[in-house]
C-alpha positions as CSV (number, residue, x, y, z in Angstrom):
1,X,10.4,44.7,-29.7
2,X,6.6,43.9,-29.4
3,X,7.0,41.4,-32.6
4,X,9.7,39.7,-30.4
5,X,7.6,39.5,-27.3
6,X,4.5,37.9,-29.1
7,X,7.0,35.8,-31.1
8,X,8.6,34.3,-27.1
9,X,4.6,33.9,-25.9
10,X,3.5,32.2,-28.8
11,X,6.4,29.5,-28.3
12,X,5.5,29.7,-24.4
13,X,1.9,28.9,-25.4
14,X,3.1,26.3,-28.5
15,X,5.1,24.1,-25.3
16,X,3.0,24.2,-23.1
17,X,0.5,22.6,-25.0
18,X,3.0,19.9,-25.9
19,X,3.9,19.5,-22.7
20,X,0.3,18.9,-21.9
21,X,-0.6,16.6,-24.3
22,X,2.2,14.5,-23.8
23,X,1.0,14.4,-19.8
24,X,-1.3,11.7,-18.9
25,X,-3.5,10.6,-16.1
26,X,-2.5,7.8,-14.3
27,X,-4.9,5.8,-12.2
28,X,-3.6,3.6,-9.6
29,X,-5.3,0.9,-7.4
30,X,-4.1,1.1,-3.8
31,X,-3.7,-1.2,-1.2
32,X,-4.9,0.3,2.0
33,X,-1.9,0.0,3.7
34,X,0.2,1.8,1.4
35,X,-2.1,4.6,0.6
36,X,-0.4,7.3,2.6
37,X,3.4,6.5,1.0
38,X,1.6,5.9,-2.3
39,X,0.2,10.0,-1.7
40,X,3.3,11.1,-1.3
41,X,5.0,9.1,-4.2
42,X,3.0,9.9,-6.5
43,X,3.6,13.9,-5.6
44,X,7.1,13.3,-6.1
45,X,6.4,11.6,-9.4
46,X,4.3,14.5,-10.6
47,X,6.8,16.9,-10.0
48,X,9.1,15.2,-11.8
49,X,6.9,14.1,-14.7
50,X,4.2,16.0,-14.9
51,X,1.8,13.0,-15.4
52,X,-1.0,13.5,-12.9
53,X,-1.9,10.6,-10.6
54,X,-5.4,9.9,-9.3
55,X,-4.9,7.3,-6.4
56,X,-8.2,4.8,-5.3
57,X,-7.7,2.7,-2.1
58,X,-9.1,-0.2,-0.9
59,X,-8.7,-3.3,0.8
60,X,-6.6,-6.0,-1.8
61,X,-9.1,-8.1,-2.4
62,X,-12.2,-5.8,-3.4
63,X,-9.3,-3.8,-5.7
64,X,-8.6,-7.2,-6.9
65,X,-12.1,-8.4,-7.6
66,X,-12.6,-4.5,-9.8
67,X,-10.0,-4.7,-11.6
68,X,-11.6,-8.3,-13.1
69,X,-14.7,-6.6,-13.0
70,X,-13.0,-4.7,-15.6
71,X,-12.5,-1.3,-13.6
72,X,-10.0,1.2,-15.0
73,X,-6.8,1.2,-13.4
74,X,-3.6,1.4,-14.8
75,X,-1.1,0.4,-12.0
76,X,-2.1,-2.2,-9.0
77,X,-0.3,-2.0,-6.0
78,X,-1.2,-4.8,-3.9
79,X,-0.3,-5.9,-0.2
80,X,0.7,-9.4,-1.5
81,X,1.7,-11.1,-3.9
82,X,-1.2,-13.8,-4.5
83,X,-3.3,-11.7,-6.7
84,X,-1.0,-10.0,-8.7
85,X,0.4,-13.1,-9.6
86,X,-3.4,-14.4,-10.2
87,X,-4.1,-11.5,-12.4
88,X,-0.7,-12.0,-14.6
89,X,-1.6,-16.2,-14.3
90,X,-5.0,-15.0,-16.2
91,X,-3.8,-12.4,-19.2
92,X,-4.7,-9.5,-17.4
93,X,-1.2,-7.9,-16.6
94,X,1.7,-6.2,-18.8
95,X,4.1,-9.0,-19.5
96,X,7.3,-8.9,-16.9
97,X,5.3,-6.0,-14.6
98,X,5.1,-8.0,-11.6
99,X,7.5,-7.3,-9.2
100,X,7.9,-6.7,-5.3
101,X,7.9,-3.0,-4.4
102,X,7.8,-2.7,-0.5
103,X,7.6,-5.4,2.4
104,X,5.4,-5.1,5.1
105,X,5.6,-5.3,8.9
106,X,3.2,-6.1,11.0
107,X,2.3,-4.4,14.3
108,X,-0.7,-5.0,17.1
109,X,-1.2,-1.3,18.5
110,X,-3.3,0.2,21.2
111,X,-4.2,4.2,22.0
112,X,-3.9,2.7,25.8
113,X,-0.1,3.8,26.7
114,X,1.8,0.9,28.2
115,X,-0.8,-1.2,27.5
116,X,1.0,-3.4,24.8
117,X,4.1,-5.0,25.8
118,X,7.2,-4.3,23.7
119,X,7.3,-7.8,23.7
120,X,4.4,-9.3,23.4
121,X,0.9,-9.8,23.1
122,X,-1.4,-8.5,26.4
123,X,-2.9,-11.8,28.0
124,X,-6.2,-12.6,26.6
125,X,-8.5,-12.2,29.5
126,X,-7.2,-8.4,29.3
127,X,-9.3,-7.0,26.4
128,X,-12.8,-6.7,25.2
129,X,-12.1,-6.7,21.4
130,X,-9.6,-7.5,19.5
131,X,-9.4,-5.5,15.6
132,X,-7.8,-7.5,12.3
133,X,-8.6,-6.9,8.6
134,X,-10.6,-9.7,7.4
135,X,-7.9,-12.5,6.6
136,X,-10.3,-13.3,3.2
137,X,-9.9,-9.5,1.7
138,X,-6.3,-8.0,3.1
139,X,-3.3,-9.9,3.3
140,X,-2.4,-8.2,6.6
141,X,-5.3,-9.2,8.3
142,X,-3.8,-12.9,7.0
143,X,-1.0,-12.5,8.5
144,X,-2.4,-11.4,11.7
145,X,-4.8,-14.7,11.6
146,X,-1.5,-16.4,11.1
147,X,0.4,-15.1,14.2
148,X,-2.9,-15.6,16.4
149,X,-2.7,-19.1,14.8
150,X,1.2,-19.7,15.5
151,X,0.6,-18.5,19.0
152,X,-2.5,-20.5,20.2
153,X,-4.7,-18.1,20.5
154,X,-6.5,-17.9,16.9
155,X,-9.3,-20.2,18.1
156,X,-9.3,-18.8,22.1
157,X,-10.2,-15.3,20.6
158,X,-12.7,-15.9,17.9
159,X,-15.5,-14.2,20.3
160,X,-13.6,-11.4,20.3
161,X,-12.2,-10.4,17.4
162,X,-13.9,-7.8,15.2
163,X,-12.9,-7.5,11.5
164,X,-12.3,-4.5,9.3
165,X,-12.7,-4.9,5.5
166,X,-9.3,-3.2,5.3
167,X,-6.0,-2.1,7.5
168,X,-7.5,0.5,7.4
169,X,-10.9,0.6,8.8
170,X,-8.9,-2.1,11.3
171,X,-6.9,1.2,12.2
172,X,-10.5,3.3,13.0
173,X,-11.7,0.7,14.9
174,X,-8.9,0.9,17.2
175,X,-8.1,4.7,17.3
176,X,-11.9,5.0,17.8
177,X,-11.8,3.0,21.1
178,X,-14.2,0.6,19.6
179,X,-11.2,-2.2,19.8
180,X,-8.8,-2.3,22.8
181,X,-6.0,-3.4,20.5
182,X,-5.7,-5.0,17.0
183,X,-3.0,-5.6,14.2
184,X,-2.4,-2.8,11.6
185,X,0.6,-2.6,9.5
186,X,3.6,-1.0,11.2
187,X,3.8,1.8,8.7
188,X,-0.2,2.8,10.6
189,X,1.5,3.1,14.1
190,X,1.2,6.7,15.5
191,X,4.3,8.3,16.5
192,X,4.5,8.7,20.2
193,X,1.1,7.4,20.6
194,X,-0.3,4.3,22.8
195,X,1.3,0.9,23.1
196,X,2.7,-1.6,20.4
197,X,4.6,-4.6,19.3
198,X,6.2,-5.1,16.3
199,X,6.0,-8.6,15.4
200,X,8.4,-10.3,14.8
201,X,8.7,-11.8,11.0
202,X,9.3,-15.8,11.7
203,X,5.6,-15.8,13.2
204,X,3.9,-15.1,9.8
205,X,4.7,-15.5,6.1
206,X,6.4,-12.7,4.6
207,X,4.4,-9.6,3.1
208,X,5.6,-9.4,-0.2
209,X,3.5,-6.3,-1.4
210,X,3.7,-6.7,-5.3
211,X,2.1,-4.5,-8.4
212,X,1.6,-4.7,-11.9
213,X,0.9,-2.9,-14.9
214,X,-2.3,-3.1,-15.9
215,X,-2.2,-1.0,-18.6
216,X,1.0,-0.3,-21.4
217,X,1.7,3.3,-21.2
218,X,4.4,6.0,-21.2
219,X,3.3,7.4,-17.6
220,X,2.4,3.7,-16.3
221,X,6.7,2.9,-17.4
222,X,7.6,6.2,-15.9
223,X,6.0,5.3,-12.5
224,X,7.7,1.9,-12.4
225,X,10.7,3.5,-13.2
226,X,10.7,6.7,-10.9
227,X,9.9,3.5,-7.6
228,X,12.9,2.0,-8.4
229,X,14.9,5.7,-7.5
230,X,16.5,6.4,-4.6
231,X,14.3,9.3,-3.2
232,X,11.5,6.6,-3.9
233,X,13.2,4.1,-2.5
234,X,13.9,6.3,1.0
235,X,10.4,7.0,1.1
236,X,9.3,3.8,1.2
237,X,11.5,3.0,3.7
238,X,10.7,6.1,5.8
239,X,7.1,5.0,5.4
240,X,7.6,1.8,7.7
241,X,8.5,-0.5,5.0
242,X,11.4,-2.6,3.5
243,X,11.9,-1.9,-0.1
244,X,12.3,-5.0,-2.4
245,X,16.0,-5.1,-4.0
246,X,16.5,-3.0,-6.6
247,X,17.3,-4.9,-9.7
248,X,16.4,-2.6,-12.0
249,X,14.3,-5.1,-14.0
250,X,13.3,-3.6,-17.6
251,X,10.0,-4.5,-18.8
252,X,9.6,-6.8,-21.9
């Protein structure tokens, strides 16, 4: 009986080490945006991998200008789709990677209650700051410059405007008091808390949020493939997001 037992721990032991060895670390580059459903995905996808995920966020563009500086990460997940496509354009991405995973919303939020219309932008003359992520670094605070400029007010408010190097430091400066109102992305809006608009998606370009594979591994394939699931997939869209159509695209 004892010879059995030792016999059952030894194999225990024996798969557990290859089920350890065969786990890797995957390191993914986050947009800031997307850093809260990109915690939570990458849970799910431990759970059912066992790969372990280490997650570094950051407006696009500084992730952007790391990941040329040569930093380590296997999977980007931008909040457009300019430099993913100017990372593939230069050699630096798994052929066929780049796809669309989410798209954005954009919303202008205050902690003030009522203070944002439903409908609309508070007048001007109303507010002592006004929060966006810097249109150069993070595609939402583009998009924000964008809807100031499609609504006349992009030059009217440039004494006002304070910019965040990220959605999310926008978000601080708002929840903080230190802007009256800004733009963050709609999946950043408080439930039950303050004002907001969700704006509407003919004022700006589309935010196509895309990634690619930096690196060609088993656990890089596996995350691209457990995204394109539907638990995934509801998460996303529980997150404040669109997901991008599921075509099941298979990498070359």
């Amino acid at each position: 009986m004892l010879t059995g037992i030792r016999k059952l721990s030894a194999a225990m032991a024996l798969l557990l080490c290859c089920l350890t060895a065969q786990a890797d670390e995957l390191h993914l580059a986050v947009a800031s945006n997307f850093s809260a459903p990109a915690r939570s995905l990458a849970a799910a996808f431990e759970r059912h991998s066992g790969h372990r995920t280490v997650i570094s966020s950051g407006s696009t563009g500084k992730l952007y200008a790391q990941i040329v500086n040569g930093a380590p990460y296997d999977i980007f997940l931008a909040a457009d789709s300019r430099r993913p496509a100017l990372l593939e354009a230069g050699g630096r991405t798994v052929p066929g990677s780049r796809r669309t995973y989410a798209l954005g919303r954009l919303a202008v939020w205050s902690r003030e209650p009522g203070y944002v219309p439903a409908t609309g932008m508070p007048a001007a003359t109303s507010f002592g700051r006004l929060a966006i992520a810097n249109p150069e670094l993070a595609p939402y605070g583009d998009a924000a410059r964008e809807v100031l400029q499609n609504l006349g007010l992009w030059k009217q408010l440039q004494g006002k405007i304070v910019r965040g190097e990220s959605i999310g430091q926008t978000y601080q400066f708002i929840a903080s008091g230190n802007a009256r109102l800004g733009f963050i992305a709609r999946s950043q809006l408080p439930q039950q808390q303050g004002s907001a608009w969700l704006v509407p998606e003919q004022l700006h370009t589309p935010i196509q949020q895309q990634l690619v594979m930096l690196t060609d591994s088993a656990a890089a394939r596996a995350f691209l493939h457990y995204l394109q699931q539907a638990d995934a997939r509801r998460l996303i869209r529980q997150s404040g997001y669109n997901p991008a159509a599921n075509d099941h695209a298979q990498l070359r």
